[in-house]
Phi, psi and omega in degrees: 000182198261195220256025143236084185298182168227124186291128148278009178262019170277168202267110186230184199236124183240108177304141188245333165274011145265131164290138182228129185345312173284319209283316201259339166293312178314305177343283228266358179251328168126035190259169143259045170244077178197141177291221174246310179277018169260337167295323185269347157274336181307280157000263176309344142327268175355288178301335184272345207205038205298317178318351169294004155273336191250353147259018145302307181317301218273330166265038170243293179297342180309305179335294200309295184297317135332260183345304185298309182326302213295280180327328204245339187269277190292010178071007180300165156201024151224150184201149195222106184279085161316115184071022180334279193113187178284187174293136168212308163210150106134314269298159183310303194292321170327278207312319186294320138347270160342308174284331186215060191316333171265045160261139197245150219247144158232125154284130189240171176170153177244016172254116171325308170318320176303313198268012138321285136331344168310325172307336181310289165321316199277012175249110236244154177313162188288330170329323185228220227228141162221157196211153164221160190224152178236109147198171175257177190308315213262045169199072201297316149001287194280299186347287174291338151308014192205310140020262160320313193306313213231331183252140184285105193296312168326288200293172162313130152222139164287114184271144203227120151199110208253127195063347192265331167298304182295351146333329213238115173285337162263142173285335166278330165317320184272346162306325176290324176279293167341284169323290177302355169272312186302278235312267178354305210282143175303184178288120175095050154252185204213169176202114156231146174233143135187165217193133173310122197267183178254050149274014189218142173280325181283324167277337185304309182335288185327303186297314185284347179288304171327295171318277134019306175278345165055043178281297182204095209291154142196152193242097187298154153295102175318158161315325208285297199281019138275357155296337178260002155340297191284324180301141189090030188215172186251060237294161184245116176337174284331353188087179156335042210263170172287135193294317175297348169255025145270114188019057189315146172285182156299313192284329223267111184323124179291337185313168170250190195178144152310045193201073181296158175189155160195213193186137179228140149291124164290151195266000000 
């Protein structure tokens, strides 16, 4: 890492009266790392929109099942989780871990709260390695400084960034980040996305009455253009899909949900 990490047990300053992403994603998976305005922005969401729980679900397991592909299939053994969010189950380092006891995980996230809860994340097989970086989307730069410090730039590493694109209000800005987070990593690295879509009339509603309210702005996306994440890259069967249909398990809820995800090779 670079040549002041960050502990968790440093001293930060966390508003409890603003809603935060991570905080309201915890909400809607059933975690207790969340305030009172996050319940209630959660909340009110909800109601405009009661499917925003199967879809927060349906991208937590899409995650699970990536990961395991990258680790168990594809040969990863580093992955670097842009927006991680708090804790909650299956987390990158569990699943990649499980599959890979020496894979080594670096966490990146911008909620002061995260980095509370960082020991959680940080409890890493002895084997491999698990790390957090506090920094935001939008400074692929310190990411990867801080990065580079746990992860081998030489070797594959899996760029993990799940909820987190829609954050970003231009779509080329977020293509543009994307690419510069991509740019480093060799040949036979990965990129999984995935991100809530403009397929619902009724969640579009929602999002924009939320937006509007000026809590926690995010911005869906078409299919096409979560497809164009992936250009120039070699996508993995199925392609782009509704997140319960990449290669769902036995156990993986059939609804289709409002959430594309997929996962590419860099050639």
């Amino acid at each position: 890492m670079a040549d002041e990490p960050i502990h968790p047990e440093q001293q930060v300053s966390i508003n409890s009266s603003v809603p935060h992403s991570a905080r309201i994603w915890n909400y809607w998976l059933g975690g207790k790392d969340h305030y009172e305005a996050d319940r209630e922005a959660g909340e009110r969401f909800q109601e405009a929109f009661p499917a925003i729980v199967d879809n927060a679900r349906a991208f937590r397991a899409f995650l699970s099942r990536g990961i395991h592909h990258l680790a168990a299939e594809a040969g990863v053994r580093q992955f670097l989780d842009v927006g991680t969010g708090l804790p909650t189950f299956d987390n990158t380092h569990e699943v990649a871990q499980r599959a890979a006891p020496t894979s080594r995980i670096v966490y990146v996230d911008n909620d002061p709260l995260v980095l509370v809860h960082a020991h959680a994340l940080l409890t890493s097989h002895p084997d491999g390695v698990t790390d957090y970086v506090h920094a935001d989307l939008r400074d692929p730069d310190t990411i990867l400084e801080h990065a580079a410090g746990i992860l081998d730039f030489t070797q594959p590493v899996a760029l993990i960034l799940s909820g987190i694109l829609g954050h970003v209000a231009e779509y080329e800005e977020a293509r543009a980040i994307v690419g510069s987070l991509l740019k480093p990593l060799p040949s036979g690295s990965f990129l999984l996305v995935c991100d809530g879509t403009a397929t619902n009339a009724e969640l579009q509603a929602a999002q924009d009455r939320h937006n509007d309210d000026g809590e926690v702005l995010y911005h869906l996306r078409t299919p096409a253009q979560m497809e164009g994440f992936f250009e120039g890259l070699e996508l993995v069967e199925p392609g782009v899909v509704p997140c319960p249909t990449w290669r769902p398990s036995a156990d993986t809820p059939t609804a289709l949900v409002d959430a594309y995800g997929g996962i590419a090779r860099k050639p």
